[in-house]
KEMARTOR-380246 format. One line per 4 residues: their letters; for each residue x, y, z of C-alpha. Coordinates in steps of 0.25 Angstrom, whole numbers. Layout:
A) X Y Z | ...;
//
This chain:
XXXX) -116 259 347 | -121 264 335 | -115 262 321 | -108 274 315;
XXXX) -118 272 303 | -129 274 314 | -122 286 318 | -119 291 305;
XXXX) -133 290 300 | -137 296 313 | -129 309 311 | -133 310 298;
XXXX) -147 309 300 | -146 319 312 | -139 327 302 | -149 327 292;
XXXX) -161 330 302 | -154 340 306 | -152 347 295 | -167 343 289;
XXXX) -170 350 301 | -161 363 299 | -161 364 284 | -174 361 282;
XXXX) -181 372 289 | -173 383 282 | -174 374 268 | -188 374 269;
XXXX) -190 389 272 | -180 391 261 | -186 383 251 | -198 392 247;
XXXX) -189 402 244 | -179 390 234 | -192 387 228 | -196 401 225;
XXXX) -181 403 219 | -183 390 210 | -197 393 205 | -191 408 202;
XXXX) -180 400 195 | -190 391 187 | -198 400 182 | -187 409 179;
XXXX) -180 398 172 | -193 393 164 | -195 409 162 | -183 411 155;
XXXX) -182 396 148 | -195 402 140 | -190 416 138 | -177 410 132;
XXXX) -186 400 122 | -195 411 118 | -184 421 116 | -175 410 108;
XXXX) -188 409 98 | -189 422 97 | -175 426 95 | -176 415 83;
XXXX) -188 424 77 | -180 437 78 | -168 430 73 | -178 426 61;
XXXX) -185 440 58 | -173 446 59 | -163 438 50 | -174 439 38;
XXXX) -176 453 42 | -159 455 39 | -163 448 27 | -173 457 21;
XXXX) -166 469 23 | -154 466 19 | -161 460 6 | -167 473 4;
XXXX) -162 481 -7 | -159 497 -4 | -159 501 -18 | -173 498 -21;
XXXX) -179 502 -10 | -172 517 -13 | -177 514 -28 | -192 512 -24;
XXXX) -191 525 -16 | -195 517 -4 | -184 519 7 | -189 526 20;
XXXX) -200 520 19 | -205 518 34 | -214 509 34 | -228 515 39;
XXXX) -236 511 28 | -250 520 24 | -261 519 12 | -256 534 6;
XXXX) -241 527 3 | -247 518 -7 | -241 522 -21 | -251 523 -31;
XXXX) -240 521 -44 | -227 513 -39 | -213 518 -44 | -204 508 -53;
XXXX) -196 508 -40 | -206 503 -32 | -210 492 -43 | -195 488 -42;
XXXX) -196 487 -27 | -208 478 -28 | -200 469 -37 | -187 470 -27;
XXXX) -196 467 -15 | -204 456 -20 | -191 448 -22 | -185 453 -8;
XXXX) -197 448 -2 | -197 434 -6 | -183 435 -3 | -185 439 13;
XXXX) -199 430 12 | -189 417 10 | -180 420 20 | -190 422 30;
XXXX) -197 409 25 | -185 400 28 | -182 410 42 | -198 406 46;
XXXX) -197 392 44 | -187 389 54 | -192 399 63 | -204 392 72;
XXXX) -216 399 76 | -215 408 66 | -229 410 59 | -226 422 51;
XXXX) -216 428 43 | -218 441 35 | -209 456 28 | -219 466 27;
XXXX) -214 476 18 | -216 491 20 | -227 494 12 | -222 508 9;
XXXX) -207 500 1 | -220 493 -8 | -234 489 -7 | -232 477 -18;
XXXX) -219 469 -9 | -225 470 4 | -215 456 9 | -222 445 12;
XXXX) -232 438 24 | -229 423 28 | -237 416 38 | -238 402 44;
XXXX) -251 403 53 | -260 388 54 | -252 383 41 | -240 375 42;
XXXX) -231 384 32 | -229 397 29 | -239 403 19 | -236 418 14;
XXXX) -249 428 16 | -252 443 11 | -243 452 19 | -252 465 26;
XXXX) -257 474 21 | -251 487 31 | -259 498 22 | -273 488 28;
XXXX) -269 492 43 | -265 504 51 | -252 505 58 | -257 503 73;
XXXX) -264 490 68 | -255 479 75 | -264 468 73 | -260 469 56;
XXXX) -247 477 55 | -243 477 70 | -231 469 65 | -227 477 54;
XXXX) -228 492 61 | -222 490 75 | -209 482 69 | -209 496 59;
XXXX) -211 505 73 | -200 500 80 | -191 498 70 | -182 484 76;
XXXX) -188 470 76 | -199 470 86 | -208 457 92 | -223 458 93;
XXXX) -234 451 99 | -240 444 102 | -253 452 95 | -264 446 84;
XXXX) -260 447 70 | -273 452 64 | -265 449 50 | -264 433 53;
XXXX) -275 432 63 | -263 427 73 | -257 430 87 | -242 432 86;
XXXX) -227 437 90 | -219 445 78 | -206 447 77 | -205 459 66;
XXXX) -192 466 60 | -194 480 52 | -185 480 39 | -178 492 36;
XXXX) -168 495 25 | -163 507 23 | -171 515 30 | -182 510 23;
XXXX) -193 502 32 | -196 490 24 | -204 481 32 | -205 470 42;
XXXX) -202 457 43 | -206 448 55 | -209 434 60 | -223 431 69;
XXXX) -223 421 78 | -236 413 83 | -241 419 98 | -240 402 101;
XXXX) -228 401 98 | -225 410 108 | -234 408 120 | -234 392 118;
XXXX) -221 394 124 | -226 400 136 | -238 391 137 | -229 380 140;
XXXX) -223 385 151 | -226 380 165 | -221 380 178 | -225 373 193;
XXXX) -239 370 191 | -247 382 186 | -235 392 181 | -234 398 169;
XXXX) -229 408 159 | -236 419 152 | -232 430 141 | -233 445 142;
XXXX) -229 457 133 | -219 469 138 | -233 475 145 | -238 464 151;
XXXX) -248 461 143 | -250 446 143 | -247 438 128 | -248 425 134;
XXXX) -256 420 147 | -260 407 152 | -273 413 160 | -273 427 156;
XXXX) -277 433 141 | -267 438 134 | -269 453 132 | -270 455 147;
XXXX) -260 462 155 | -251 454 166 | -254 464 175 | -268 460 178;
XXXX) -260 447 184 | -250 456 193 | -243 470 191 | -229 462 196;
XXXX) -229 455 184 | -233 466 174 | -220 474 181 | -211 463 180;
XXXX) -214 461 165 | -212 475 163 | -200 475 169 | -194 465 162;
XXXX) -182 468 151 | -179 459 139 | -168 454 144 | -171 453 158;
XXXX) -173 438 164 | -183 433 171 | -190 443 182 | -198 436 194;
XXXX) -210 441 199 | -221 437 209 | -235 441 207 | -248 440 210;
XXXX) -261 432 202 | -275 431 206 | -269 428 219 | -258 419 216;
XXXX) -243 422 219 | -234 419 207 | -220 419 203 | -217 424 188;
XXXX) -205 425 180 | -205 436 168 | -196 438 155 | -197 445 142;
XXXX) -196 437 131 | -187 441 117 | -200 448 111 | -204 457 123;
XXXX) -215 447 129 | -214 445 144 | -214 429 148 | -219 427 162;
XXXX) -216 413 170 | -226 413 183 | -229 403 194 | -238 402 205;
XXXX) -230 405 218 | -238 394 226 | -233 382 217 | -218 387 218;
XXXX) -221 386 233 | -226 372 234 | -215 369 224 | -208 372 236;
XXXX) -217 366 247 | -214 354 240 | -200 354 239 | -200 355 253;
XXXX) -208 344 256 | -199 337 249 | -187 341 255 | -192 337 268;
XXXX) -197 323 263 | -183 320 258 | -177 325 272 | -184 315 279;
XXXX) -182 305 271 | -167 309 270 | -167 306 285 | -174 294 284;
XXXX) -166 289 273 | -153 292 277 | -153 283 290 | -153 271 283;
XXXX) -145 275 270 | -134 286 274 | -124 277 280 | -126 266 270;
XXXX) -126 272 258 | -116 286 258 | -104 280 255 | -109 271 242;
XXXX) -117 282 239 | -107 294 241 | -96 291 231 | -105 285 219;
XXXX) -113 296 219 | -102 306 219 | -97 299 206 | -110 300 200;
XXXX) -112 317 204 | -96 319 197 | -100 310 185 | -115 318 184;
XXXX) -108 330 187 | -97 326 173 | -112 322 164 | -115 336 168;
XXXX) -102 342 161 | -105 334 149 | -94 325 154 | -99 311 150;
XXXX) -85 301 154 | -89 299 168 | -87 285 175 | -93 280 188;
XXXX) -86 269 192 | -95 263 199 | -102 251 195 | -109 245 208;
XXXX) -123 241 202 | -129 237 214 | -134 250 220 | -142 262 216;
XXXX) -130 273 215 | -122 261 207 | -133 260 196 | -136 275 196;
XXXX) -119 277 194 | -120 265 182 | -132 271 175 | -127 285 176;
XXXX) -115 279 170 | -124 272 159 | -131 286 157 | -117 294 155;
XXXX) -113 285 146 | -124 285 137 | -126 299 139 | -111 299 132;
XXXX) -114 291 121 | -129 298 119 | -122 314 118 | -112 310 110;
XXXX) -121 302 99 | -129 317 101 | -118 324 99 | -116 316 85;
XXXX) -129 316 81 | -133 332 85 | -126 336 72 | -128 327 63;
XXXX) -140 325 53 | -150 315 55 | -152 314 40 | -138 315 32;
XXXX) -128 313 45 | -120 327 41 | -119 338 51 | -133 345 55;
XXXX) -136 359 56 | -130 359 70 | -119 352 64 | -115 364 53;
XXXX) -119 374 63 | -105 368 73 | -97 369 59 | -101 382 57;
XXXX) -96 387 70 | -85 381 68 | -81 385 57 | -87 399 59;
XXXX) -76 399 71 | -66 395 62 | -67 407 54 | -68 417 65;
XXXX) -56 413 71 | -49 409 59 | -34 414 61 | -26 407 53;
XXXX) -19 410 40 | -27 396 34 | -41 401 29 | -53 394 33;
XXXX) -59 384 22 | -71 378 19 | -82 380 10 | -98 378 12;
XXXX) -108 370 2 | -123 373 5 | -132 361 0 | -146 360 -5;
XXXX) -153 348 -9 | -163 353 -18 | -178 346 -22 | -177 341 -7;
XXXX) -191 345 -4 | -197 339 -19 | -191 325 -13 | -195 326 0;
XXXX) -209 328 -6 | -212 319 -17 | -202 309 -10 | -202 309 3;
XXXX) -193 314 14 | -187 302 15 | -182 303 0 | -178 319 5;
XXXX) -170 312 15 | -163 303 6 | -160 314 -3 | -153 324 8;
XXXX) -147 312 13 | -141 309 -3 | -136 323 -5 | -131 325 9;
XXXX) -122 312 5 | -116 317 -7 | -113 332 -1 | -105 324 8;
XXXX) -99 313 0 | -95 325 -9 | -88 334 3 | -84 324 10;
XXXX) -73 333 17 | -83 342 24 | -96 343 33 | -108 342 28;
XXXX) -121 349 35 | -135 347 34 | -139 362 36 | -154 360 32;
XXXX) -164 351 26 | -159 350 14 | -147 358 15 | -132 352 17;
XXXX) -119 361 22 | -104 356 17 | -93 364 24 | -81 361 13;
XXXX) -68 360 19 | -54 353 16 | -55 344 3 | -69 348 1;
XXXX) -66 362 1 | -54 361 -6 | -62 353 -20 | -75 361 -15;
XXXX) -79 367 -30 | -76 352 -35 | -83 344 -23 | -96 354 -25;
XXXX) -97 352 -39 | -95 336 -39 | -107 337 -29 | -116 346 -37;
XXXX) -111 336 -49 | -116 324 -42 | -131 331 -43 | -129 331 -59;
XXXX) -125 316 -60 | -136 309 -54 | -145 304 -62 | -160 308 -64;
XXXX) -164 294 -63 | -162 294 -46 | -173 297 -37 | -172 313 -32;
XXXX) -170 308 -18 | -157 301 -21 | -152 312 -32 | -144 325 -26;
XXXX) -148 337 -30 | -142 347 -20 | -139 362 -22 | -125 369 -16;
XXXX) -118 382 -15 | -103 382 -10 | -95 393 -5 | -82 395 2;
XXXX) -78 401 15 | -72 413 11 | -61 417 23 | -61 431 27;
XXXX) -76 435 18 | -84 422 27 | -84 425 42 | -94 413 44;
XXXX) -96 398 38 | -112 404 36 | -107 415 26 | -100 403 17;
XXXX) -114 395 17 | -120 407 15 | -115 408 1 | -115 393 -2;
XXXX) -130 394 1 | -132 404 -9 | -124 396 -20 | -134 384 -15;
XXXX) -147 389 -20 | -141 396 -31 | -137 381 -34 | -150 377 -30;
XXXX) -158 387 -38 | -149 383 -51 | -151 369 -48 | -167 368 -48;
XXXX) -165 375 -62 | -167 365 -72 | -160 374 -82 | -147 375 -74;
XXXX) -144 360 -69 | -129 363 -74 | -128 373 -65 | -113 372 -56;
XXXX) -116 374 -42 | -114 385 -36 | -99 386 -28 | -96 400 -21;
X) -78 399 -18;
//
């Protein structure tokens, strides 16, 4: 008489021969085609995972170009340009414009010019350092508004900073030469922000992407201002990718033609691989996802995934159809390996093992299940110790619980300063929506209130380097303790290296005039006999939220910043140390 653990065990196995048998035949056939979906999955994944990285960097260098390009015309003065009988000017230079004699107009146009330049050249300066990659930054001027202000030329190729250069010369080159002055004529052609490249500056003696705005104001063409990017930068990103064993990615423009190549010279067409894939590129729209296309080449069968990237170039993800294939022999060797040895195990564990096994582990999917959710207040209860799924339930308990503790000290630390302990960037960016929000939604008959202080800590840099950046940090940490000793009532944000954000509200804001100038006092009364790392010496701008005029918190520090370097630039005069600080209400 058999037990009805033996017939139990027996069932089951029969059941699960049985169905090895059925479902396996049909599994099999069917797992070519699953391997096929997931390897079109993959390389689709990985194809756009790289689109949307390249695209996030170039969106950065359009959102670069284009805010200094808002700046520069916007700076541009009308009036002059209508005095120096220069608007309509349309930006096709030739040698027979050259004036021989220039007009008073035109000599005060040089003078204007020369100071708008260096105005636009220090925006883009501060724009180009936080934008990587980037190893040139230029505004050439229309040669036709003035041959003397021509804007400027500002490079970082082999050298670790920028260093300005001699901007072209466009009377040297005709206008079809796109190696010198392709940059400056097919922007002026199109008329919108256009991408080139790759393609050789002959100028710099470097391969390289441009992104490149045309200036216009009133009708009158004034130039071009634009960013270049290394061809690294670009196709480093592409280099690294890799997929099974030999796939890889490649880069084309909107032709075909190839940019980037791990086998194939660039220059060549992608046709001469297959006319399937020049089709597919072709066909692709901007916006389009990922297209799949089998082709052909030098007998192999592959599987690529093509996607246009935010400049117009064509990125291409292909693998070898044969190891997508074994990828799937594989997996079904494995599959059948575990079958048999589901059968074999199952004799001796099925019957003693279920029921022990069953409920635990149903407490450990609903608690893994609650992790996923973010929902960290899960409890086991079950302590047996003396078994694998009793340590795996404990030291998942153990995990969750430090998992707990280790987010929430995260969450502490991920907007606070490592140096000061104030709010970070991160920090004042939350406020700022939140009190952004306010203002949008503000209702009420009670006006909003608050008032922003933009800080500087001047000679930062002279102590950093005759002293060390150890005394540097000493000295923001001084200063950071006083803005806050002082407004006491309010948030203080580290914004910058050396720049500190104080949002005035309540009492602060209430004694704001009297608070600022106590602190700007403080700065007078130390005495000279101190080292420079432990005496103050920071510049401020206040201004108040004006309800009604301000639709955003960024508008209020707007004007406290211009205050700041207006305090800043009377501080480092010797002759105005008396000076009050500057307070906008």
């Amino acid at each position: 008489m058999h037990s009805i653990q033996t017939k139990i065990t027996a069932v089951t196995i029969t059941a699960i021969i049985l169905s090895i048998l059925f479902a396996g035949g049909i599994g099999i056939t069917a797992l070519n085609r699953v391997g096929n979906a997931d390897s079109t999955r993959e390389i689709t994944l990985i194809s756009e995972n790289r689109r949307q990285t390249l695209n996030e960097y170039m969106t950065k260098i359009e959102q670069s170009v284009n805010m200094v390009a808002h700046y520069a015309v916007e700076e541009l003065d009308s009036v002059r340009l209508a005095q120096a009988d220069v608007i309509g000017a349309d930006g096709y230079v030739l040698r027979s414009e050259v004036p021989d004699k220039l007009t008073d107009g035109q000599r005060a146009l040089n003078g204007y010019l020369y100071s708008y330049s260096s105005n636009v050249k220090n925006v883009f300066q501060t724009v180009a350092n936080h934008t990587p990659g980037v190893i040139t930054y230029y505004y050439r001027m229309n040669s036709q508004i003035s041959r003397q202000e021509q804007g400027f030329l500002v490079t970082r190729i082999n050298t670790p900073a920028f260093v300005e250069n001699p901007v072209t010369d466009l009377y040297a080159f005709e206008e079809d030469d796109t190696e010198h002055v392709g940059w400056y004529y097919t922007p002026l052609k199109a008329g919108h922000p256009v991408w080139m490249g790759p393609y050789y500056n002959d100028n710099l003696n470097v391969s390289m992407f441009s992104y490149i705005v045309p200036i216009y104001k009133t009708g009158t063409f004034m130039g071009v201002i634009g960013m270049d990017i290394d061809y690294n930068t670009i196709v480093d990103q592409i280099k690294g990718v890799s997929i099974y064993k030999t796939g890889y990615a490649c880069l084309t423009d909107s032709d075909g033609v190839i940019v980037y190549h791990p086998t194939l010279e660039s220059g060549h067409n992608i046709s001469t691989v297959d006319e399937r894939l020049t089709s597919a590129i072709q066909s692709l729209s901007n916006n389009s996802a990922s297209e799949i296309v089998e082709y052909s080449y030098e007998g192999v069968e592959k599987k690529a995934a093509c996607t246009t990237l935010e400049n117009g170039l064509k990125l291409i993800v292909t693998v070898p159809l044969s190891e997508i294939n074994s990828v799937a022999r594989e997996m079904a060797n494995k599959v059948i390996l575990l079958a048999i040895l589901i059968v074999l195990c199952a004799s001796l564990f099925i019957t003693s093992i279920t029921r022990r096994i069953v409920l635990p582990l149903r407490r450990l999917t609903d608690a893994s299940v609650a992790v996923m959710n973010a929902d960290y207040d899960v409890d086991l209860n079950y302590r047996v110790s003396n078994d694998e799924v009793g340590i795996l339930t404990n030291a998942f308990q153990h995990l969750v619980d430090h998992l707990k503790i280790h987010i929430s000290d995260l969450n502490s630390k991920a907007y606070k300063d490592s140096l000061t302990s104030v709010r970070n960037k991160a920090g004042y960016e939350i406020f700022t929506r939140k009190i952004n929000d306010q203002i949008s939604n503000n209702t009420s008959e009670e006006a909003l209130e608050f008032a922003v202080i933009m800080f500087d800590c001047n000679d930062l840099k002279e102590i950093n380097d005759t002293y060390g950046h150890e005394k540097g940090d000493v000295y923001l940490q001084n200063s950071c303790r006083t803005i806050c000793r002082t407004f006491v009532h309010s948030p203080v944000f580290r914004i910058g290296g050396d720049e500190f954000v104080a949002i005035l509200q309540g009492e602060d804001y209430e004694h704001r005039e009297e608070r600022f100038r106590d602190f700007m006092k403080k700065q007078e009364e130390e005495p000279d006999s101190i080292p420079p790392w432990e005496r103050m010496s920071v510049a401020g701008g206040m201004a108040v939220f004006e309800p009604g005029k301000d639709q955003s918190l960024e508008e209020v520090l707007k004007r406290a910043d211009k205050l700041m370097y207006e305090n800043k630039k009377m501080w480092h005069d010797k002759s105005q140390r008396d000076v009050r600080p500057s307070v906008q209400d």
